[in-house]
N, C-alpha and C positions, 0 to 999 in steps of 0.2 A: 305518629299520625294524629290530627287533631279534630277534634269530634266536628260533626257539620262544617269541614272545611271542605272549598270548593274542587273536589276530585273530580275527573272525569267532564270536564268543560271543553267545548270545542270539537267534542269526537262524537260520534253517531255511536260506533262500533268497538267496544273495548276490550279486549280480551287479555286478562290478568293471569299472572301468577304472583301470590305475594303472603311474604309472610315478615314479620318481626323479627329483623334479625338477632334482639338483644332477648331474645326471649330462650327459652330449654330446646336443646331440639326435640321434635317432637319422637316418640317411640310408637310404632305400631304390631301388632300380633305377629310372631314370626311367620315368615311365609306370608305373608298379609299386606297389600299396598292398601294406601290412604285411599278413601273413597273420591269418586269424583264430584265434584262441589262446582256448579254451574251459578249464577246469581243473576236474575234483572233488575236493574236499574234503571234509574233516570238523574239528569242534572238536578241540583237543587235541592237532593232529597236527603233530608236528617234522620231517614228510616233506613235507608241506603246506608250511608256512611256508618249509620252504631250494627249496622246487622254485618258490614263489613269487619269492624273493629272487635265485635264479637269473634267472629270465624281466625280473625289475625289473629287475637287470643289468646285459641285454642292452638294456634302454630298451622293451620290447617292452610294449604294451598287451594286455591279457586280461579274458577273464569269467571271475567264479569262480560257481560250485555249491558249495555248502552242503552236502552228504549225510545230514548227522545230524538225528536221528530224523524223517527222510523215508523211507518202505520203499520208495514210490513212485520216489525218484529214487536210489536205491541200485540198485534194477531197472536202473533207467534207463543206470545208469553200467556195470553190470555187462554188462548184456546189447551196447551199445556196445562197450563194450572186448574184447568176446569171451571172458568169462566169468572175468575178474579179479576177484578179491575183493581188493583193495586201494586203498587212496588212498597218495597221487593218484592222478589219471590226467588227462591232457596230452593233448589233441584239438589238432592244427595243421591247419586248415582239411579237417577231417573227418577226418582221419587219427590214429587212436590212436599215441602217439611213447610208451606210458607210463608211468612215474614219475619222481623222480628221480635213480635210481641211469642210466634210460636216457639224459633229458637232459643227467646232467651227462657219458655219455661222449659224447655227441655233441658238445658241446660243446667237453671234450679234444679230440676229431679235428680239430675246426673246423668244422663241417657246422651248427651248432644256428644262428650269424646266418641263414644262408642257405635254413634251411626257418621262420623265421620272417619272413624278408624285413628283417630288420633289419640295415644295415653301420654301425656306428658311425662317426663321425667320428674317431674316436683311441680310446685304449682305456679303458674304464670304469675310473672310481677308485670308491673311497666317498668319502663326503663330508669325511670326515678325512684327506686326503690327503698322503701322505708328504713330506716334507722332501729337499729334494736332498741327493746326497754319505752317508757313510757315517752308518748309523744309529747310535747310543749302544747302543740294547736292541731286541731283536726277540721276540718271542716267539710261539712256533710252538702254538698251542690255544685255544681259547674255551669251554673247558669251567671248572668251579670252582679248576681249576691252574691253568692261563692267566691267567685271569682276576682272581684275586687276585694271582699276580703282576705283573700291569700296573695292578690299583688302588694297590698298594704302589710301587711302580718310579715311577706317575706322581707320587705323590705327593714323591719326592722329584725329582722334575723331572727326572728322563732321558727323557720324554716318549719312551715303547714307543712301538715300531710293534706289535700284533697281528695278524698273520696267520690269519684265524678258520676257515681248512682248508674241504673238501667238507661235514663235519658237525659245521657251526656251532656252538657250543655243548654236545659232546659226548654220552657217556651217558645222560645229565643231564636232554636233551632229551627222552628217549624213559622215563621215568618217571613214572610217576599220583605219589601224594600221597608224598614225602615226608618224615618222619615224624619223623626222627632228626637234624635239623640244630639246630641252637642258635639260636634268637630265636623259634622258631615254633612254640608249644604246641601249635598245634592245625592243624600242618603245612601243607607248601604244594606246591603243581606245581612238580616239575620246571624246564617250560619258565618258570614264573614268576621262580623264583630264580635262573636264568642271566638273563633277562631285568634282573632289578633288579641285578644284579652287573655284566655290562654298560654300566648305563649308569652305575652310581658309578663305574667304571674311565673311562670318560668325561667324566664330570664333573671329573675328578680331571688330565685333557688325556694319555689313550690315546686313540693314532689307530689304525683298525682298517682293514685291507685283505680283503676278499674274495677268497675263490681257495685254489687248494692249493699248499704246496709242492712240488715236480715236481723238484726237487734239491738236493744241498746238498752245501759242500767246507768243512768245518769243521777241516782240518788246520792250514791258513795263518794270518795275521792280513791284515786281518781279512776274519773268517768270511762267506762267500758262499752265500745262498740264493736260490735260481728259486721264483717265485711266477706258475705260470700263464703263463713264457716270460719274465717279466720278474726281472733280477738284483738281487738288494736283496744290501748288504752291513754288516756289523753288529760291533761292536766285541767285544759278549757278545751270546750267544744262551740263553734258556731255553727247552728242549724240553717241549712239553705234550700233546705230542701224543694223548696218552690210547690207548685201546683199542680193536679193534674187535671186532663178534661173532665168534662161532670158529660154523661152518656143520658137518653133520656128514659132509660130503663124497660124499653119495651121488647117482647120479647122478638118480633118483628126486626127488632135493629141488630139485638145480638146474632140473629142468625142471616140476617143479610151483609153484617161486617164486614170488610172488601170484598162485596159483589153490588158494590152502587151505594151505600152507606160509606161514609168516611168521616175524621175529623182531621184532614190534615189536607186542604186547596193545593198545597206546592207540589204534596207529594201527588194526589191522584186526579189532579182539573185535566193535566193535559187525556184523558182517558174519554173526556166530554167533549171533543171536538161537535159542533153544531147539537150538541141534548141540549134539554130542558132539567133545569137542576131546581132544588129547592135549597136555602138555605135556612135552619132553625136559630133563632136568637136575635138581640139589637143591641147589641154592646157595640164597642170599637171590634174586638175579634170577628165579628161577625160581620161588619161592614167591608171588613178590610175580605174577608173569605167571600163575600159575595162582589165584592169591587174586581177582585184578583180574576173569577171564575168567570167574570164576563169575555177575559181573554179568548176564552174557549167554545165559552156556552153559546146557543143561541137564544136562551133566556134564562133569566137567575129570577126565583121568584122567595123573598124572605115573609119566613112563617113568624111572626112576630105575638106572646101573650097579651101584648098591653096597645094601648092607641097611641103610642109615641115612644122614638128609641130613645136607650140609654146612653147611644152612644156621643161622641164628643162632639162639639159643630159643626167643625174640618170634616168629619168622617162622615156625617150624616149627609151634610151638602155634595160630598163627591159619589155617595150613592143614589141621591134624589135626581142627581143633573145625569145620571147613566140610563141612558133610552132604554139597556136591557135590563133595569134590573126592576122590577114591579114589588108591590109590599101587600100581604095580607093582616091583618089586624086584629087586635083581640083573639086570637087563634092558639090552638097548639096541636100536634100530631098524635092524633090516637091510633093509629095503626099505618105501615107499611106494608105494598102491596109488590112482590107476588113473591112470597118465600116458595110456596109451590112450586114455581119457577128458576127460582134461586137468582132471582135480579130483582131490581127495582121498577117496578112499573107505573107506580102510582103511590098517590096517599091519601088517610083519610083523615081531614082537619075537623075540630071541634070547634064553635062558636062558644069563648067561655063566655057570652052575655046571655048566649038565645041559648045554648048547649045542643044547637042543632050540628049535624055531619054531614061534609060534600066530600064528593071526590075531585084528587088534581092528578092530572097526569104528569108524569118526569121520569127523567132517566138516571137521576141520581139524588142524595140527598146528603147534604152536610152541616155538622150539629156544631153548632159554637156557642153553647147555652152557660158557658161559665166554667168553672175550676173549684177546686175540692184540694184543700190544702196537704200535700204528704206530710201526716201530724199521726199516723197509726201508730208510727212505734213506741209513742211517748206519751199515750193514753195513761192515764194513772200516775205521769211520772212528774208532767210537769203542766204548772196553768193553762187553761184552755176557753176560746167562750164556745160558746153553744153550736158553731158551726166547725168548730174544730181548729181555727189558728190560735199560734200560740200568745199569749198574750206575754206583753215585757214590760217593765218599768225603769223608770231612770235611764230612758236610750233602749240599749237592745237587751239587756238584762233580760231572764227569763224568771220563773220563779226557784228555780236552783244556782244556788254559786258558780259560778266560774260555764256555765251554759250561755250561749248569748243565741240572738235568733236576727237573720236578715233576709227581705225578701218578700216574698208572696207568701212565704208561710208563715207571717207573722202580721202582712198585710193587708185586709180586703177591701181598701180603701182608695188606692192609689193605685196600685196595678203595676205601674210602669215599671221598663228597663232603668231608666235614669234615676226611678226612686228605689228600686232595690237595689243597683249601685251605691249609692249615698247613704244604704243603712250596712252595706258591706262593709264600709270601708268604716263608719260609726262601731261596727260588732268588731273589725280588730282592734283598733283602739281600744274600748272597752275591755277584751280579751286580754290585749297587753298589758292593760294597768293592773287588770286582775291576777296576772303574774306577778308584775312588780312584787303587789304586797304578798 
């Protein structure tokens, strides 16, 4: 199964049973059936697909729901969940567990075999399954950095191990059309084109492990990474780790987190049929999340800090000429209204010139204020600037030997898909020669 590939297109109503065939079967308590595992969905969603790929996993069986454009079973899921506006949501024999941000920390704990009643017989692999003894190339991302570095890498036969992390496939994943990559005039998904990149990295003989890295000692030779408890060790490493969203820390948003709060258009816009949304930020990300949610909205209103976006010209223009979308300015959100409630009902923005406070009213609110580089594990190990990416010299070099970095986690300049590709494919080379000698 390939992370953010297009499952469940075309159907309303989907009802699954499905497990990894190449995986251990699963063992459960004598006397003991596997719990019953129900799941909602929608088309399009890269929270869907790894929360499914989770549960496959674990070897675990499930039904899926379909959500999209069903209003009937959108109720259905919502009022169940207890008034979540978000997909997924993860029913364990009637018990809401949900999304994936919940199962995969349960799962970290150890608790997720044991509330689905699944014990593995040993521990899940993917079907590409690693090589004993030290690896040649490891590489840590599945996003278009990863990812063209192990189609390049495999190709010259140091046959990568990919580590595809908690979110498979990156950014990448969580993007509608598009728009700007090279071969595709008339653009494509996101999830599509990590999908097809995947599997040429594949074709090409990358083996890909499921899991996140959980630590790394990359001072020594050689380089030692924890995948999920288990030690993998590697001769070069290239870091991919890419990016994650940057939250606006307030505690209003932690606790309204899918109940009208989101960072993620594809996954929860269809939920805004005719609301009033806000959108925070002025980058391209945010242009494109407030372009996207007009689909739905009956107004998109962006909370902007500065008097003018950051984002690209294309993008700015295709937000200015959209009748729904309105712009506040100089602003930013000092509180979310109504936890009380447990929804979204409003907000209250701050004038950073005058530092006066009004209220808006809206029915949802989504944060696209930037990215925060996954740079934690490597705190102490390797150069860093002051916001945390990793700094490289000479190409993708890192400040340790045989370490290389591509991507958003190395880059806060360029952003793009097409420029973390082109340092992918720079960090095996690099990687290669660094074998060589």
């Amino acid at each position: 199964m390939l992370p953010g590939g297009a499952r469940g297109r075309g159907r309303h109503v989907t009802m699954l049973c499905f497990k990894h065939t190449t995986r251990p079967d699963p063992l459960t308590a004598v006397g003991e059936p596997m719990s019953d595992v129900l799941i909602y969905t929608k088309e399009y969603c890269p929270w869907c697909d790894r929360t499914k790929d989770l549960l496959a996993s674990k070897g675990a069986h499930y039904r899926e729901i379909v959500v999209s454009g069903r209003p009937d079973l959108e109720k259905e899921m919502i009022e169940r969940s207890g008034g979540k506006l978000t997909v997924p949501q993860v029913f364990v024999d009637g018990r809401n567990l949900g999304g994936y941000e919940d199962l995969s920390a349960l799962d970290q704990k150890g608790e997720l075999g044991a509330l689905l009643k699944v014990y593995p017989a040993e521990r899940p692999e993917t079907e590409e399954s690693s090589e004993a003894g030290v690896e040649n190339l490891v590489v840590l991302g599945s996003g278009p950095a990863g990812l063209t570095a192990a189609i390049y890498a495999a190709r010259a036969n140091l046959k990568p191990l990919v580590v595809e992390g908690r979110e498979a496939g990156g950014q990448l994943t969580l993007t509608t059309d598009v728009e700007n990559y090279p071969g595709f005039p008339s653009g494509v998904m996101g999830p599509e084109l990590i999908a097809e990149m995947r599997k040429q990295a594949g074709r090409f003989g990358a083996r890909f492990l499921k899991g996140d890295a959980t630590g790394a000692d990359v001072v020594g030779a050689p380089v030692g990474i924890t995948v999920d408890g288990r030690e993998v060790q590697t001769r070069a490493l290239i870091i991919a780790t890419g990016a994650g969203a940057r939250l606006l820390g307030l505690d209003s948003e932690r606790k309204l987190l899918g109940h009208g709060v989101s960072t993620c258009a594809t996954c929860d816009g269809f939920f805004f049929q005719g609301k009033e949304i806000l959108v925070v930020g002025g980058g391209d990300s945010a242009m494109e999340e407030a372009t996207f949610l007009t689909k739905f909205a009956s107004k998109v209103t962006v909370i902007h800090r500065r008097d003018k976006l950051r984002a690209s010209k294309i993008m700015q223009e295709k937000a200015f000429k959209n009748p729904k979308i309105q712009f506040v300015w100089d602003s930013t959100l000092a509180e979310i209204r109504d936890v009380g409630k447990g929804r979204v009902e409003g907000a209250v923005l701050r004038h950073l010139k005058t530092n006066q406070t009004t209220e808006i009213r809206c029915d949802g609110i989504f944060v696209a204020i930037g990215h925060i580089p996954n740079t934690r594990l490597f705190e102490g190990q390797l150069e860093m600037d002051a916001n945390g990416y990793l700094i490289t010299h000479q190409g993708t070099a890192t400040s340790r030997p045989g370490v290389f970095a591509a991507g958003d986690v190395a880059d806060h300049v360029y952003r793009q898909a097409v420029t973390a590709a082109g340092t992918g494919c720079m960090a095996a080379l690099d990687a290669e020669r660094y074998l060589e000698r």
